[in-house]
N, C-alpha and C positions, 0 to 999 in steps of 0.2 A: 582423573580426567586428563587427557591429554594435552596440554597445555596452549597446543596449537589449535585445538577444536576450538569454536568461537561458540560463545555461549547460546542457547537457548535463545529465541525470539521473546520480548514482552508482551504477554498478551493484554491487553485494556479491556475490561468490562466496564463499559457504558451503563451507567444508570440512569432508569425516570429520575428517581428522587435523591436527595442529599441522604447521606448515612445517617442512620437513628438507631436509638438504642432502646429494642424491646421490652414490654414489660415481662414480666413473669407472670406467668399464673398465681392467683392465690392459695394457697394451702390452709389446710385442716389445723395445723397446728401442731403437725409431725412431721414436717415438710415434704407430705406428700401433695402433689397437687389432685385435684377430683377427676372425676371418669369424665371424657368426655359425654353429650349426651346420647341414650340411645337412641339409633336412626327410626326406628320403627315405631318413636314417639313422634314423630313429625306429625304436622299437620297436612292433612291433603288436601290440594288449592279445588277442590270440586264442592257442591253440595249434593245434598239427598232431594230427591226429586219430592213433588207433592203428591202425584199422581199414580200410585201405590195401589195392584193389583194382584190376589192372590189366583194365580195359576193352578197350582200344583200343592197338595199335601200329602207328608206322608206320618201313617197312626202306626203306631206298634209296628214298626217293621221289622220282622229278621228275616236273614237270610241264608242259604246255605248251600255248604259245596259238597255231597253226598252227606256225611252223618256229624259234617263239621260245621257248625253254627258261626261265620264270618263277621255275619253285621247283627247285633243284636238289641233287641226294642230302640228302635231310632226315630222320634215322630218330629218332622220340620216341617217350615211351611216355603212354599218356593212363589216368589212375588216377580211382578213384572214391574218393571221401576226401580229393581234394586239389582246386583252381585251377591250373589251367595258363596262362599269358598269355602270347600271341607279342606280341613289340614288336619294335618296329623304325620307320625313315623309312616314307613313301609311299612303294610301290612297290615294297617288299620282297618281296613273295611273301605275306603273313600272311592275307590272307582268300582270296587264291586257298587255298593249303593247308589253312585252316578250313573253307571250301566243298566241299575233296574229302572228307571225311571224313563226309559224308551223300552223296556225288556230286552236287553241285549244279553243280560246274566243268563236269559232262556237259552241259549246256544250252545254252552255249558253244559255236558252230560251230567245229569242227577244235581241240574242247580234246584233248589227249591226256597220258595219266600211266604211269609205271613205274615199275617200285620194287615193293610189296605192302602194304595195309593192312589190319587187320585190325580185327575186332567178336569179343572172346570167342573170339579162332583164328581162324573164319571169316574170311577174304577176301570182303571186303564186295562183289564183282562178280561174286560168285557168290551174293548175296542178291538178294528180290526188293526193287526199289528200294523201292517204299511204303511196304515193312515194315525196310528199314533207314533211314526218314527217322522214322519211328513210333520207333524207338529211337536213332536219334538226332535230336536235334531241334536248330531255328536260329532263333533269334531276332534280328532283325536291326536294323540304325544306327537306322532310323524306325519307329519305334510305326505298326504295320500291322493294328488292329483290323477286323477284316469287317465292313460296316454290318449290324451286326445290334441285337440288345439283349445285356447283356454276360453273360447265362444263355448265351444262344445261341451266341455265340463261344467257348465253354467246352465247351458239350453238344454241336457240330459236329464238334469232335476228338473224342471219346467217341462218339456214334451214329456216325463213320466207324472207328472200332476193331469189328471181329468179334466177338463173344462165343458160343462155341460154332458156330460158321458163318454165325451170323447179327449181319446188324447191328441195334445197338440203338436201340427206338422213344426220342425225344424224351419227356422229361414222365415219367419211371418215378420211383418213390423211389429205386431206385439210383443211375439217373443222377444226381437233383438234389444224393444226399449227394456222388457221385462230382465234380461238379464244384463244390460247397462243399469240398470237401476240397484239389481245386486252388487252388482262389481261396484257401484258408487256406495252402496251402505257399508260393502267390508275395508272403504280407504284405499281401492285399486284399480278402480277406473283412469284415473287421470294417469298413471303408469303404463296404461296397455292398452289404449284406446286406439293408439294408430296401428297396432299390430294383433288384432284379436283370432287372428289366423294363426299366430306362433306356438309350438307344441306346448303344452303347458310344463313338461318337463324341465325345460330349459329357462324358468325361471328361478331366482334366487329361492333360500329355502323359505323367507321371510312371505316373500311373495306367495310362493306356494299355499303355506299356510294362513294367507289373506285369500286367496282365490279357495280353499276349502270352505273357508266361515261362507264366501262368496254363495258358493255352492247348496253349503246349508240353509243359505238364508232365504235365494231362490223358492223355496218350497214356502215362503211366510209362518214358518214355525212359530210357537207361541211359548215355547221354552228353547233354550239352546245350552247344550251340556257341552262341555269343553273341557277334555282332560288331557291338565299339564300342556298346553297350546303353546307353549312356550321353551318348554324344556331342552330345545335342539337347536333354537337362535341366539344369534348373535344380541348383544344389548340394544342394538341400533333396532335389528326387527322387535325384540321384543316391548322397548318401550313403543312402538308404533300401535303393536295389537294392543296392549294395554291400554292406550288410549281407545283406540278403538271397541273395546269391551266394556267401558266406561260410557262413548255414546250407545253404545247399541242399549242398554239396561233402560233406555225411555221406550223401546218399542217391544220389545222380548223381555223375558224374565232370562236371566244368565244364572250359571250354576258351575263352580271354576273348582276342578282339583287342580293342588298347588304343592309344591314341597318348600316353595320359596316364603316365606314369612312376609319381607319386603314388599312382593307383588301383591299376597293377600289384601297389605294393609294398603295399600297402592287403590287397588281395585273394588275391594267387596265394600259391602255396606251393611254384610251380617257376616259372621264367620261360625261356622262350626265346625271344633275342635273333635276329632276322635281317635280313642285309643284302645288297641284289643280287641275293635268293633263294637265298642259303645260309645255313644256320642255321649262326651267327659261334660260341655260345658258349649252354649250357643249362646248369642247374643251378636251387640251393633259390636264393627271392626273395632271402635275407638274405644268398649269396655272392654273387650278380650283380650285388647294386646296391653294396652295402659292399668287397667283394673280388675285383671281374669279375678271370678268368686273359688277358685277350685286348684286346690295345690296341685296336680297334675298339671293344668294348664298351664299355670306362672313354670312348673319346671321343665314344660317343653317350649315355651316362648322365651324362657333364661336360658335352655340350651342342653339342660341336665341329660337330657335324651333326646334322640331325632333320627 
């Protein structure tokens, strides 16, 4: 250094507290210290509701895409009161399965399914489709708001709902409470209340997919299927809808593909595990991830594969 350069400034680090000297972790006795623990044993600060209604079941169901059998004997039951989350790798079956349960698999050249499922007893293929997609409803991986303004995308699900035989005009005081009421169920009213004329485009992505659930929920569905609703936000939106799918489970039956473990346990209050398109292992969140009965499951909640 040049002798002439004058040293370096002092910098002071101010502290709250006086210096103390940390302990150490305890060790085994090989001086390793333990794992910390794992996140996914948490406790979740919510409970399980009392008020516990079977919606939806399905018996023996497979499914299939031409001569290739996807989802195979899978019978669950889908409850209003609770989160249901299928997890599993790619390619398990979990949105195919999600997708039969409004018959969206139908759209699929040469999908074909067996087994029985049901809406309320009804066997849902013996509904008129419209009106079992109206009760249940899908919300889907990307934020797919309609170019409209974010009134519109609200009051489109509502004026295509019948009321008395008829559909209803745009612009009534009903409708506009009816779709403040949606926008207040999905957590996004109080965000876009004074601008409900703004194209719905130009919402954040979080938003957007708060204004879809919006959307879905508009129609009073009595199941709502949501896959991966979360896969394309940021953490900030995604814990929001979480919470948010968390109240909705007292008025709807929810049904959540996930890839995430973390959110599962976050959210569901049953999980069912599938792999190969056989459902490996179901039960409540807190025995599947903390005490799976099924070596598959502990080795894809361990990490073995995913």
């Amino acid at each position: 250094m040049d002798p002439l350069t004058p040293p370096p400034p002092v910098r002071k680090i101010v502290l709250e507290r006086d210096p103390f000297v940390a302990t150490p972790p305890a060790t085994n006795g090989n001086g390793i210290a333990p794992a910390p623990p794992n996140p996914l044993q948490a406790t979740r600060a919510r409970q399980s509701l009392a008020d516990v209604r079977e919606r939806m079941r399905l018996e023996s169901v497979w499914l299939a895409y031409g001569e290739k059998w996807v989802v195979r004997d899978v019978s669950l039951p889908v409850r209003r009161g609770e989160v249901l989350a299928l997890i599993g790798a790619s390619g398990s079956g979990k949105t195919t399965l999600l997708r039969s349960l409004n018959r969206l698999t139908e759209v699929t050249a040469g999908a074909a399914r067996a087994g029985r499922i049901t809406l309320d007893g009804e066997e849902i293929h013996e509904l008129e489709v419209n009106d079992l997609r109206r009760r249940v409803s899908m919300v889907f991986q990307q934020p797919n708001p309609f170019p409209m303004s974010i009134y519109d995308n609200v009051a489109y699900a509502l004026a295509e709902r019948p009321t008395n035989g008829r559909r209803r005009r745009r612009r009534t005081p009903e409708l506009e409470q009816a779709a403040a009421e949606a926008l207040r169920r999905a957590g996004l009213y109080d965000e876009v209340a004074d601008d409900l004329g703004r194209p719905a485009l130009r919402l954040s992505g979080g938003q957007q997919q708060r204004l879809c659930i919006a959307r879905a929920l508009a129609a009073e569905p009595e199941v709502l299927l949501l896959d991966e609703p979360c896969s394309a936000l940021d953490p900030i939106s995604t814990a929001t809808i979480e919470q948010l799918i968390v109240g909705l489970r007292e008025s709807v039956a929810v049904v959540i593909v996930t890839h995430n473990l973390q959110q599962a346990l976050r959210v569901a209050d049953h999980v069912a595990f599938m792999h190969l398109g056989e459902l490996v292992e179901y039960g409540a969140s807190e025995q599947i991830f903390e005490r799976p009965a099924v070596q598959r499951t502990r080795d894809y909640i361990g990490g073995v594969f995913g």
